[in-house]
C-alpha positions as CSV (number, residue, x, y, z in Angstrom):
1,X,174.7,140.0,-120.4
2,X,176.3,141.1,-123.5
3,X,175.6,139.3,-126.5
4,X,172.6,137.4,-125.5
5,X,169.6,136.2,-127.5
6,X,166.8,138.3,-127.4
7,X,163.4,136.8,-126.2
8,X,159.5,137.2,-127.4
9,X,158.0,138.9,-124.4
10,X,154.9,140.9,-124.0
11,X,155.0,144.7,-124.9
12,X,153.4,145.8,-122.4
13,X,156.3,146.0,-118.6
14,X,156.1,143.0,-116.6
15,X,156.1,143.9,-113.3
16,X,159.9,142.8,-111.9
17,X,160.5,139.8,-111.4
18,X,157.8,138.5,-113.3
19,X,158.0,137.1,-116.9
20,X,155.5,136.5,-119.7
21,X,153.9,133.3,-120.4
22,X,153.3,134.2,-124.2
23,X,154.4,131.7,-126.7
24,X,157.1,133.9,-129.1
25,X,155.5,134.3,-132.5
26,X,158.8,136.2,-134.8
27,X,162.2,134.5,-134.7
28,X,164.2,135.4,-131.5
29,X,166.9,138.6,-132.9
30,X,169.9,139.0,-131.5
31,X,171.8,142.2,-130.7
32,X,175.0,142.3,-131.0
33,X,177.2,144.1,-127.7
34,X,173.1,145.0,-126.5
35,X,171.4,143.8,-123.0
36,X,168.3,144.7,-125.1
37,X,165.4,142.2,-125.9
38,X,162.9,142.3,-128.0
39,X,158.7,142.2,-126.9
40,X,156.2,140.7,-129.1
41,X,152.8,142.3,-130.0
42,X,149.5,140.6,-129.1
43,X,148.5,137.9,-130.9
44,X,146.8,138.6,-134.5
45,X,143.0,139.7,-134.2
46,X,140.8,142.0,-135.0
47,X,141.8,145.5,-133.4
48,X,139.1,147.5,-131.8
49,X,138.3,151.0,-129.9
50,X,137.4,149.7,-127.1
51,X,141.1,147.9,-127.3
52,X,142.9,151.1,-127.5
53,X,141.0,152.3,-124.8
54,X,140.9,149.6,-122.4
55,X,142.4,150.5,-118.9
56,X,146.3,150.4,-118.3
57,X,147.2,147.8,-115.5
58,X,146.9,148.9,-112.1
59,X,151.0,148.2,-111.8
60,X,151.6,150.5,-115.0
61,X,154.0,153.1,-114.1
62,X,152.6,156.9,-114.5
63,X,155.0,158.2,-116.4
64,X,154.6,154.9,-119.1
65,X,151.2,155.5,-118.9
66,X,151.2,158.9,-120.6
67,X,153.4,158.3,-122.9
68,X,151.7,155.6,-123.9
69,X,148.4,157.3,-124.1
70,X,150.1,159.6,-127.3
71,X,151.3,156.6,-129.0
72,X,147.4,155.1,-128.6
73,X,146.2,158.4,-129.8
74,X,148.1,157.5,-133.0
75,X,147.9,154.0,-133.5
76,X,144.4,152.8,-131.9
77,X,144.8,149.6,-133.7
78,X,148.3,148.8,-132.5
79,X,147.8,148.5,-128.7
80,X,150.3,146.1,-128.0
81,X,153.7,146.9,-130.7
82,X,156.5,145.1,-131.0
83,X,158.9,146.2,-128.1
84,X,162.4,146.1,-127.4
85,X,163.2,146.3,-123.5
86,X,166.5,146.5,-121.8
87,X,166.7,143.2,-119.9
88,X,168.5,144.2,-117.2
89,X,167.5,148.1,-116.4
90,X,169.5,150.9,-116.0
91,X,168.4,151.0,-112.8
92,X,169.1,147.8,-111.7
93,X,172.9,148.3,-113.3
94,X,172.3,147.9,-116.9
95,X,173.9,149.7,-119.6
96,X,170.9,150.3,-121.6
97,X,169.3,153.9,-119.8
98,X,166.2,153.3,-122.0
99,X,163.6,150.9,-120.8
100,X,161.5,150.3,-123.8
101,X,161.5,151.2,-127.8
102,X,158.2,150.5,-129.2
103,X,157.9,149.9,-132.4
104,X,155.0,150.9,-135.0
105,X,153.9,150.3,-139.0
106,X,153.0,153.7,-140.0
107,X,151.1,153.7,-142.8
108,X,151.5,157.5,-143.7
109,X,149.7,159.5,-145.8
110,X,149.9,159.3,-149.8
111,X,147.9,162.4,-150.3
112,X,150.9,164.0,-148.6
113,X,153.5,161.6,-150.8
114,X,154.9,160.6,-147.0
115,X,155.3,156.2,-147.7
116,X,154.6,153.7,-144.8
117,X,157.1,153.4,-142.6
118,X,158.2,151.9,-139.0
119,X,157.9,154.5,-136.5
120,X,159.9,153.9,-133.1
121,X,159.6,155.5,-129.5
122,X,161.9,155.8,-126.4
123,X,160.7,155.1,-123.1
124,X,163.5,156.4,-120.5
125,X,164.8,159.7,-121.0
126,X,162.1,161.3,-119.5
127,X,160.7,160.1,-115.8
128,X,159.0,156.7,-116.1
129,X,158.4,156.3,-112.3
130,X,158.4,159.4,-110.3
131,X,160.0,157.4,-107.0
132,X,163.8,158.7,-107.7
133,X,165.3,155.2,-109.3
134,X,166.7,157.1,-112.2
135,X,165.2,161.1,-112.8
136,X,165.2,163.4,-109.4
137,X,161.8,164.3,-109.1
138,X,161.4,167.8,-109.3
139,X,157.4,168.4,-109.4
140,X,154.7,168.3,-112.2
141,X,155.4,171.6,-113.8
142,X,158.8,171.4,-115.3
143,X,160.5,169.0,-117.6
144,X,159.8,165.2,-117.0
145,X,163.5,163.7,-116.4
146,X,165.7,165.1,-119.5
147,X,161.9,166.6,-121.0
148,X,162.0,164.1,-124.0
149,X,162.2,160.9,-126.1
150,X,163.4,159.9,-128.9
151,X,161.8,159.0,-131.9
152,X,162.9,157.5,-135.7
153,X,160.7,156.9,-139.0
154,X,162.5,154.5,-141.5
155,X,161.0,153.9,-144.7
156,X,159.4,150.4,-145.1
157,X,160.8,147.9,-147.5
158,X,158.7,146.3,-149.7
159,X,157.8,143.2,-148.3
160,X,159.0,144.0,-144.9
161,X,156.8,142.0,-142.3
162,X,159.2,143.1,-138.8
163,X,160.5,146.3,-137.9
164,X,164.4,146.4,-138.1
165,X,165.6,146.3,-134.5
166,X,168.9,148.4,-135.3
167,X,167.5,151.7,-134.5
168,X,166.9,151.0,-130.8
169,X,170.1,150.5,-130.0
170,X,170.9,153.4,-132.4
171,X,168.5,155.3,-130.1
172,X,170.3,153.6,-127.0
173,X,173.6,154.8,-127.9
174,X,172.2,158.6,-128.0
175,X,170.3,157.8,-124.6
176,X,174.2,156.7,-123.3
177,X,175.7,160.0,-124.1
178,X,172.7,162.0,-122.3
179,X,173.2,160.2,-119.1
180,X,176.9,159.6,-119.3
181,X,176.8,164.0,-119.7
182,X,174.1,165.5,-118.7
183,X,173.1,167.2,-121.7
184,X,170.0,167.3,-123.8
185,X,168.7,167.4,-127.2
186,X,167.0,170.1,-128.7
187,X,165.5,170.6,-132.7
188,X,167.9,171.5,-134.7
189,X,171.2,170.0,-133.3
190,X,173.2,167.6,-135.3
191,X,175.5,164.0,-134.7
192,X,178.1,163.1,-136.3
193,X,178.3,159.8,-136.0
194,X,180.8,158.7,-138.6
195,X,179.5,155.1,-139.6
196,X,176.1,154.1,-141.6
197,X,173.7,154.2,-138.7
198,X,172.9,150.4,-139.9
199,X,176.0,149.5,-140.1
200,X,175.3,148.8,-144.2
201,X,177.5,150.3,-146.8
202,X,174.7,153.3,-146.6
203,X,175.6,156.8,-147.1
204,X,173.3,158.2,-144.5
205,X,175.5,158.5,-141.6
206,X,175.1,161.5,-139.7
207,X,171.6,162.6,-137.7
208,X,169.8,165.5,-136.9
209,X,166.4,166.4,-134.4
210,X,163.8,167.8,-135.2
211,X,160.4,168.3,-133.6
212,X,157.9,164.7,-134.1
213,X,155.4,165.5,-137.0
214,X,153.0,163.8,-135.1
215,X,153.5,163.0,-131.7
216,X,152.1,165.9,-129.3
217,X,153.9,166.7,-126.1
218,X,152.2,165.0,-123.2
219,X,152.1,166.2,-119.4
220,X,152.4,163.4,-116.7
221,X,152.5,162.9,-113.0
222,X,156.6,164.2,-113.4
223,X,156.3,166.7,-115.8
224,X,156.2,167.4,-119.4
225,X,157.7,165.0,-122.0
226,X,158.5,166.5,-125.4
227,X,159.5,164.0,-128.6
228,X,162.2,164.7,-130.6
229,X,163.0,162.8,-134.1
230,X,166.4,161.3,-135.3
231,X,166.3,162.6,-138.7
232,X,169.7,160.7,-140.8
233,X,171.4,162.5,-143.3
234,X,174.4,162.0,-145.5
235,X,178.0,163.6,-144.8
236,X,177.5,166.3,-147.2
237,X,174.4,167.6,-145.4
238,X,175.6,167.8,-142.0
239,X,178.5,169.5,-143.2
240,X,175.9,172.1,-144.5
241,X,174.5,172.1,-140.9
242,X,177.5,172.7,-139.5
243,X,178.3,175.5,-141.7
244,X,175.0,177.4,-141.6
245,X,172.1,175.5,-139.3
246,X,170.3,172.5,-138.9
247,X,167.1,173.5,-138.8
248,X,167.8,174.9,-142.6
249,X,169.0,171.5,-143.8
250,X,166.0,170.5,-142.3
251,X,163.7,172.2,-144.2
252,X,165.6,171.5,-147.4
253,X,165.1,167.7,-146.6
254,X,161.4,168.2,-145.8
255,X,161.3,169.6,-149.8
256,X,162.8,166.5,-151.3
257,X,160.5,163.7,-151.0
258,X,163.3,160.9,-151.6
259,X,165.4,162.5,-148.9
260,X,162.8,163.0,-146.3
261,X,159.7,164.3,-147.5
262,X,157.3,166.7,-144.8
263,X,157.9,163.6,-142.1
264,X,161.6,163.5,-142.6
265,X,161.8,159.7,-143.1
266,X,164.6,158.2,-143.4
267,X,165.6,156.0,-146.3
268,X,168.9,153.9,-145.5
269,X,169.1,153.3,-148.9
270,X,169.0,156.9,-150.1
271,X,172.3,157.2,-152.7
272,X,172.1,160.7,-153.5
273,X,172.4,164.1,-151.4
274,X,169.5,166.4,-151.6
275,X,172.3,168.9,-153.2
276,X,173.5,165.8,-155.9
277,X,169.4,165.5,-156.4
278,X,169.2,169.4,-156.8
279,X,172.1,171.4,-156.9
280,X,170.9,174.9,-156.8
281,X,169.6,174.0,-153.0
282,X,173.7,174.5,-152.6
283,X,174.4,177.8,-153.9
284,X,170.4,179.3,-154.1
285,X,170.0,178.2,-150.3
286,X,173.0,177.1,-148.3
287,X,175.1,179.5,-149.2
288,X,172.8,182.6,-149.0
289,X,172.2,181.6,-145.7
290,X,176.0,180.9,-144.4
291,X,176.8,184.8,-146.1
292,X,173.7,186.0,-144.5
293,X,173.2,184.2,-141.1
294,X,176.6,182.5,-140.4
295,X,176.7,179.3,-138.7
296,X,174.6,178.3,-135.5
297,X,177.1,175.7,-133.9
298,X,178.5,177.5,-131.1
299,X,180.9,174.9,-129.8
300,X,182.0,171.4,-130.1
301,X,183.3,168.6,-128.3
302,X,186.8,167.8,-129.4
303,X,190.0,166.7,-129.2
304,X,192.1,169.8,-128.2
305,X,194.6,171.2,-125.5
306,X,196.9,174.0,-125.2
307,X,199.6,175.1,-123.5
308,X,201.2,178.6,-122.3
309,X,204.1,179.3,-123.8
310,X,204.7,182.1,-122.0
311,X,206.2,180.7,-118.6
312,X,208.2,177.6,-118.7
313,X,206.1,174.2,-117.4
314,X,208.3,173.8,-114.2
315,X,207.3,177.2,-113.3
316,X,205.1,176.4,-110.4
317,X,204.8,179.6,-107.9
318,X,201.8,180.7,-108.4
319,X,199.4,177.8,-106.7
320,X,196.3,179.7,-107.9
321,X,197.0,179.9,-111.4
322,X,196.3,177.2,-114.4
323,X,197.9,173.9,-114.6
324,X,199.1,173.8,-118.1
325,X,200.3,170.6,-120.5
326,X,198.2,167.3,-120.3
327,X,197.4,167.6,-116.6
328,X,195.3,170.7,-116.4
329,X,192.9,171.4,-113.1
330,X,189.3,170.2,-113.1
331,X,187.0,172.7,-114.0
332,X,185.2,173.9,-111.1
333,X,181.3,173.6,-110.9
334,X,180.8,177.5,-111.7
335,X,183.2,177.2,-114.6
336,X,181.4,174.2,-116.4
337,X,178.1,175.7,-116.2
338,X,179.4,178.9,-117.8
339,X,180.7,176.8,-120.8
340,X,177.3,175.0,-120.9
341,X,176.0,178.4,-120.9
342,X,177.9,180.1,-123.2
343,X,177.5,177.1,-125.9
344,X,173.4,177.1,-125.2
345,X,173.2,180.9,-126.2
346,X,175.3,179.9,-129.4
347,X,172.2,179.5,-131.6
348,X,171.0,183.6,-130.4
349,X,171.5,185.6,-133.2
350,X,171.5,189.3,-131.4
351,X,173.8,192.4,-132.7
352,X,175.2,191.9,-129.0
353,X,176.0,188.3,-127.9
354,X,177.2,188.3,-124.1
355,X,179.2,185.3,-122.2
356,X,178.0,184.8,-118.9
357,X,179.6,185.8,-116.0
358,X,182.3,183.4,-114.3
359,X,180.0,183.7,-110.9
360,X,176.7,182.5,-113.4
361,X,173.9,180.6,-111.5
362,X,172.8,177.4,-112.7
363,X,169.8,177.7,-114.9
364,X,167.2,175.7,-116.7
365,X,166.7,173.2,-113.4
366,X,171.0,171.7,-114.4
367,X,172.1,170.2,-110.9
368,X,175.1,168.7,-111.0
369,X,179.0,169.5,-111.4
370,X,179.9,166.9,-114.3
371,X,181.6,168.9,-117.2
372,X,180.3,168.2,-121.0
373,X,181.5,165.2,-122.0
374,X,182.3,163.3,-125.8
375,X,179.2,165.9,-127.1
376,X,177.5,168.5,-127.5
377,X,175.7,171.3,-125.8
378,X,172.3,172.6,-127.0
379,X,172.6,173.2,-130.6
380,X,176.2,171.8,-131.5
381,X,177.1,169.0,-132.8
382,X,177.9,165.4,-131.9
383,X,180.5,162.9,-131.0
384,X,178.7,160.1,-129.9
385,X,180.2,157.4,-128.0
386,X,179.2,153.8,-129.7
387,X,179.9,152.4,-126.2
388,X,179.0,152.9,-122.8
389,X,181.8,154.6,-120.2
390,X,182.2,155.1,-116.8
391,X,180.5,157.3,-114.9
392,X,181.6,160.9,-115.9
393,X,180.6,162.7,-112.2
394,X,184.2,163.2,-110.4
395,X,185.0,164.5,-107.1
396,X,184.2,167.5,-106.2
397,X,186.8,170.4,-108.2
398,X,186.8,172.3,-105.0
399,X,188.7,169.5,-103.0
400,X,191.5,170.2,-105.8
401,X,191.5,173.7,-106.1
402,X,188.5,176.1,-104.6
403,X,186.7,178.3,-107.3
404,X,187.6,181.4,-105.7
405,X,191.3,180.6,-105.2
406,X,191.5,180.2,-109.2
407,X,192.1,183.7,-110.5
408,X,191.8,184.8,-114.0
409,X,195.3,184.7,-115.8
410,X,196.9,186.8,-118.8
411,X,198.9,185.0,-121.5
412,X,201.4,186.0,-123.8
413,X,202.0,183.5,-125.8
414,X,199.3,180.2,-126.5
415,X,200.4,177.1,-128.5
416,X,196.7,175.9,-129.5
417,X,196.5,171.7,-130.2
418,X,193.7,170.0,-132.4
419,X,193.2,166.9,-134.1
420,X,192.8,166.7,-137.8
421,X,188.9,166.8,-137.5
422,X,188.8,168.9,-134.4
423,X,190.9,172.0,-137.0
424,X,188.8,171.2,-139.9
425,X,186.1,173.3,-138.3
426,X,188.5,176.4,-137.6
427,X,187.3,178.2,-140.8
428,X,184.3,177.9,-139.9
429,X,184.6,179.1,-136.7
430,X,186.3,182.4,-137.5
431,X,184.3,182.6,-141.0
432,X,180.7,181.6,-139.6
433,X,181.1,183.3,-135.7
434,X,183.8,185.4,-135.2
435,X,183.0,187.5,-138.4
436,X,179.8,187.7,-137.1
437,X,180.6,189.0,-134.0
438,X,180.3,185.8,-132.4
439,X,181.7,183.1,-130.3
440,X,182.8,179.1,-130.6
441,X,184.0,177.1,-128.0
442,X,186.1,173.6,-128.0
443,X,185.6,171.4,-124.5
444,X,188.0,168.7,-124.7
445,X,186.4,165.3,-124.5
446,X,190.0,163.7,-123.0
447,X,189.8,166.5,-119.9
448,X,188.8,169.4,-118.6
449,X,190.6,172.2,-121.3
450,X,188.0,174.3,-123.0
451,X,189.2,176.9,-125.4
452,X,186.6,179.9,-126.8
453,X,187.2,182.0,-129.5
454,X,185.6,185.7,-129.4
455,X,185.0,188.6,-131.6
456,X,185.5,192.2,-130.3
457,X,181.4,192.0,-130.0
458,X,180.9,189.4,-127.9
459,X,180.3,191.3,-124.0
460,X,181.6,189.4,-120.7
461,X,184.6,187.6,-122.1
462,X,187.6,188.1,-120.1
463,X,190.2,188.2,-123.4
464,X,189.9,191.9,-124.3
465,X,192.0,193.7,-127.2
466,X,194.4,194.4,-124.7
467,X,194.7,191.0,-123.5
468,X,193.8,188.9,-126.2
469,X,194.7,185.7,-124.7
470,X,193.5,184.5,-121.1
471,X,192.8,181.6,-118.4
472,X,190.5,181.1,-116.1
473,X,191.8,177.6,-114.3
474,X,191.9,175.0,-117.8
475,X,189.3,177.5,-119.3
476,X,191.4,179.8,-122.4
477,X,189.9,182.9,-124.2
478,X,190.8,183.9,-127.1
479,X,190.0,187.1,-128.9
480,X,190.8,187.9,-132.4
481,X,190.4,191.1,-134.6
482,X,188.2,191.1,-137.3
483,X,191.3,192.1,-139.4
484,X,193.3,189.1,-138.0
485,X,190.2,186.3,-138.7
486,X,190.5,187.5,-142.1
487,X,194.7,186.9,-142.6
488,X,194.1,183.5,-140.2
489,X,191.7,182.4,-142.9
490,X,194.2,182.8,-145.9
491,X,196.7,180.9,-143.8
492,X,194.5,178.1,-143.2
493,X,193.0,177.7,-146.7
494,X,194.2,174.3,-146.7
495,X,191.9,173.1,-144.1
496,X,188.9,173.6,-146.3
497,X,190.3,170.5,-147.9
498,X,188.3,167.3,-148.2
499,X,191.9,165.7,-148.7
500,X,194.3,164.1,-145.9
501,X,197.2,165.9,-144.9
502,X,200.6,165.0,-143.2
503,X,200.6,165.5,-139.6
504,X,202.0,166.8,-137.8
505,X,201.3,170.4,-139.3
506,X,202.1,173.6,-137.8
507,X,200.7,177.0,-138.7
508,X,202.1,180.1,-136.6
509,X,201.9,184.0,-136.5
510,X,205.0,184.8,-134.5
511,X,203.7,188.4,-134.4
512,X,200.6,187.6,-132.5
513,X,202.5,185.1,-130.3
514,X,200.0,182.2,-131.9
515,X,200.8,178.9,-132.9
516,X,198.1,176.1,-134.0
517,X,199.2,172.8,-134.3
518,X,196.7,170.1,-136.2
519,X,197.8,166.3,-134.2
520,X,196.7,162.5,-134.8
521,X,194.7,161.5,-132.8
522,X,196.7,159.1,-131.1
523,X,198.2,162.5,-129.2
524,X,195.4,163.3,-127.7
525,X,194.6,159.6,-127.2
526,X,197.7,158.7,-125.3
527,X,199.0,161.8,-124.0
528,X,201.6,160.5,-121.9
529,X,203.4,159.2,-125.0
C-alpha cells in the first residue's frame, strides 16, 4: 500500500489484527513509496520511574522486550516514543523488513559539547519473535537474527517539536539490502549512497557505522543484539574511507564538534568537510595513514564483467569450464562463500594474507547459497538499492553445473569491463592492496562474475606468477607484480580524476595480454544491447 497516509497509532505493537483506539495528537505524515506509519507517544503527563518500569504486556514479543529494556535504560522518561511501524510486515509480505523505528529527543550532554538531538532505533534485523516468521532460530548463544540494529542521531533544529520521519525509511532501505543479500553490518564499513540522505540539497550524502555511544548490547531469548550507528558524511570523507579506513574517518569526525562531535551526530545541514574545516586532518592524518596502512576496503560491489580472449566464444568443448560473455555460470554455493570470505578477511592487516580454499566451510553461522548482491561484504563499501527487489535466492547452482565438475581454468589473455565508477577505484586497489601485499575483489551486482586482484603475498590464490590469470566457473584471479602495479598506475593516472571522461575508453598492455575497458553504465545495464 504504497503511498498511503500514515496513521497516529500507539508505540507500543498491537497485537495483529487489533488497532489502537488513541485519538492522533501530531498531523498524520506521509511517506512517500513507504508501507511505513507512524505511532504516537502517550499522551503528555508527568513521566515517572515507576513508568519506565512498569511491566511489558503479557503479548509483548521477547525479542521487543529486550530491546526495549535498553532504550528504557536510556530514556526512563520516554516510555512510549514516537514510532514508525511497517503497516503491513515483512512477514505478512510487506516490503518494509523492519517492524518498528522508535524515535527519541536526546538531550545530550553540553559538558561534553554533544547538542540535543533525535535518536532513532530499529526493531527487525535482529530476532523479534523467536517462532521462525522471519530469523531461523538458532539458540540463545549466538547472534540474534543478523546480531544488530540500526541506529541514527540527527541534530535537533531549533524549534523542532517532531522528529523527522525520513531516517526510518533511510534505515529501511539499509534493512532491504541486508535481507535482499544476506550480509551484515559491522563498525567501520561505509555506503555510498549518492543522494542527500534527506533528499535536501545537503552535502552529507554518504554513511558510515560505527559502534552506538550509548546503547549497550543486550542478550534476549534469541541471542545477542548488538547496535550499530548510521554515521552521514560528505563525499569527500568517504572517499577518505575508501582510500585508507573508516574507522579513521571516524575518529577524525568524532574531533570536530560541527561534523560529529564524540556522538557522531549528524548535522544535515553541515556545509563544510571536516578537511575544508581543517585541512591539515588531510595531509597530517589521511595521508600518513594511506602511506602507512593502505586501504581497508577489500572488495566492492560493482558493475564489471570480463571475458577470455584467449579462446573464441563459440568455443564450447569443454562442458566443465567457464561460461564466458554476459551469460556466465552461477556461482556455486562453495564459490560464493569463498568470496564472502575472502572480502571479510579484507580489513586483516597480517604480513601474510591467505584466500580461503575453494573447498572453505561456511563460517560465522552463513546458511544459505545466495551470492552478494548490489553491496558489500564486511568492511567494503556500499551500493544501496533505494528500492526493494526480488528475492535474490536462485535455484540451486548445482542443478546447472555441479561444484566439482567446474575445474579451475588458465587464461591467456583477459579483457577486464568496468563502469566509470566501478574503474575509479582501480588505483586504489593496486596502490592501497596490491602494494601492500594484498587483495580486492569486484562481485558483479548484474550476475554472478567476481574478479580478484592479488599480490605475489597473498597465499591460496590460484593465479600464480606463472599463471597470472585464472577461472574458477565466473570467479577470475588476477595476479600482478609489484613491478607491473606500479607501470599500471602511470597508465591509469587519469582515473584519479574528479572530471568526466569520454567512454568508451580503453587502456591495454599487449605484453601482458591485458586490456581494461571503463563502459556506461547502460552496458552493463542492458547487456543484450
Amino acid at each position: 500500500m504504497r503511498g498511503r497516509a500514515a496513521v497516529l497509532r500507539s508505540a507500543l505493537p498491537v497485537p495483529r489484527g487489533v488497532r489502537s483506539s488513541r485519538a492522533p495528537s501530531l498531523p498524520a505524515p506521509r511517506f512517500a513509496g513507504s508501507s511505513m506509519e507512524t505511532a504516537a507517544p502517550a499522551p503528555p503527563g508527568p513521566a515517572t520511574a515507576a513508568a519506565a518500569a512498569a511491566p511489558f504486556p503479557p503479548l509483548f514479543p521477547p525479542g521487543l522486550h529486550g530491546i526495549y529494556g535498553e532504550c528504557r535504560r536510556l530514556y526512563p522518561e520516554q516510555p512510549n516514543p514516537l514510532q514508525v511501524t511497517a503497516i503491513i510486515k515483512y512477514w505478512l509480505g510487506g516490503p518494509d523488513p523492519l517492524d518498528y523505528v522508535s524515535m527519541y529527543r536526546n538531550l545530550g550532554s553540553p559538558s561534553q559539547n554533544v547538542p540535543e538531538h533525535w535518536h532513532y532505533v530499529s526493531f527487525g534485523l535482529s530476532d523479534l519473535y523467536g517462532d521462525n516468521r522471519v530469523h531461523e532460530f538458532t539458540g540463545s548463544d549466538g547472534p540474534s537474527g543478523f546480531g544488530f540494529e540500526l541506529t541514527f542521531r540527527l541534530k535537533r533544529e531549533t524549534g523542532e517539536s517532531a522528529p523527522p520521519t525520513w531516517p526510518a525509511e533511510l534505515m529501511q532501505g539499509l534493512a532491504r539490502y541486508v535481507f535482499q543479500s544476506e550480509n551484515t553490518f559491522c563498525s567501520g564499513d561505509h555506503v555510498s549512497w549518492h543522494s542527500p540522505l534527506d533528499n535536501s540539497e545537503s552535502r552529507i550524502q554518504h554513511m558510515l557505522l560505527t559502534e552506538d555511544p550509548q546503547m549497550q548490547p543486550v542478550q534476549t531469548p534469541f541471542g545477542v543484539v548488538t547496535f550499530l550507528q548510521i554515521v552521514g558524511v560528505c563525499t569527500e570523507e568517504l572517499h577518505a574511507a575508501q582510500q585508507w579506513n573508516g574507522q579513521g574517518i571516524l575518529e577524525l569526525l568524532r574531533t570536530v564538534p560541527v561534523a560529529g562531535g564524540p556522538w557522531l551526530i549528524t548535522d544535515m545541514r553541515r556545509g563544510e568537510t571536516i578537511f575544508e574545516i581543517d585541512p591539515h586532518l588531510q595531509q597530517d592524518r589521511v595521508d600518513k595513514g594511506i602511506e602507512t596502512d593502505g586501504s581497508n576496503l577489500s572488495g566492492v560491489s560493482a558493475k564489471c564483467a570480463w571475458d577470455d580472449l584467449s579462446r573464441p566464444p563459440e568455443d564450447d568443448e569443454d562442458s566443465r569450464s567457464i561460461c564466458i560473455g554476459t551469460h556466465p555460470r552461477r556461482l556455486s554455493g562453495k564459490d560464493t562463500e569463498q568470496i564472502r570470505e575472502t572480502l571479510r578477511r579484507g580489513l586483516e592487516i597480517n604480513s601474510k594474507p591467505v584466500l580461503p580454499p575453494i573447498n572453505h566451510q561456511r563460517q560465522n553461522g552463513l546458511n544459505n547459497d545466495r551470492a552478494p548482491s548490489v553491496v558489500k561484504q564486511r568492511r567494503l563499501t556500499f551500493t544501496v538499492p533505494r528500492s526493494r527487489k526480488d528475492s535474490l535466492e536462485s535455484e540451486s547452482s548445482a542443478t546447472i553445473i555441479p561444484h566439482e565438475l567446474i575445474r579451475t581454468r588458465q587464461l591467456e589473455s583477459v579483457h577486464l569491463k568496468f563502469n566509470q565508477e566501478s574503474g575509479a577505484l582501480i588505483p586504489l586497489c593496486l596502490r592501497g592492496r596490491l602494494l601492500h601485499g594484498r587483495h580486492f575483489t569486484y562481485k558483479s551486482i548484474t550476475g554472478d562474475t567476481a574478479i580478484t586482484f592479488v599480490s605475489t603475498g597473498v597465499e591460496g590464490a590460484f593465479a600464480t606468477e606463472e599463471h597470472p590469470y585464472a577461472a574458477h566457473g565466473p570467479w577470475l584471479q588476477i595476479l600482478l607484480t609489484e613491478e607491473f602495479v606500479e607501470r599500471m598506475l602511470e597508465d591509469l593516472e587519469d582515473l584519479n580524476s574528479s572530471e568526466e571522461f569520454k567512454l568508451p575508453k580503453e587502456y591495454s598492455w599487449p605484453e601482458k595480454k591485458l586490456k581494461v575497458s571503463i563502459l556506461p553504465d547502460a552496458v552493463f545495464d542492458n547487456p543484450l544491447h
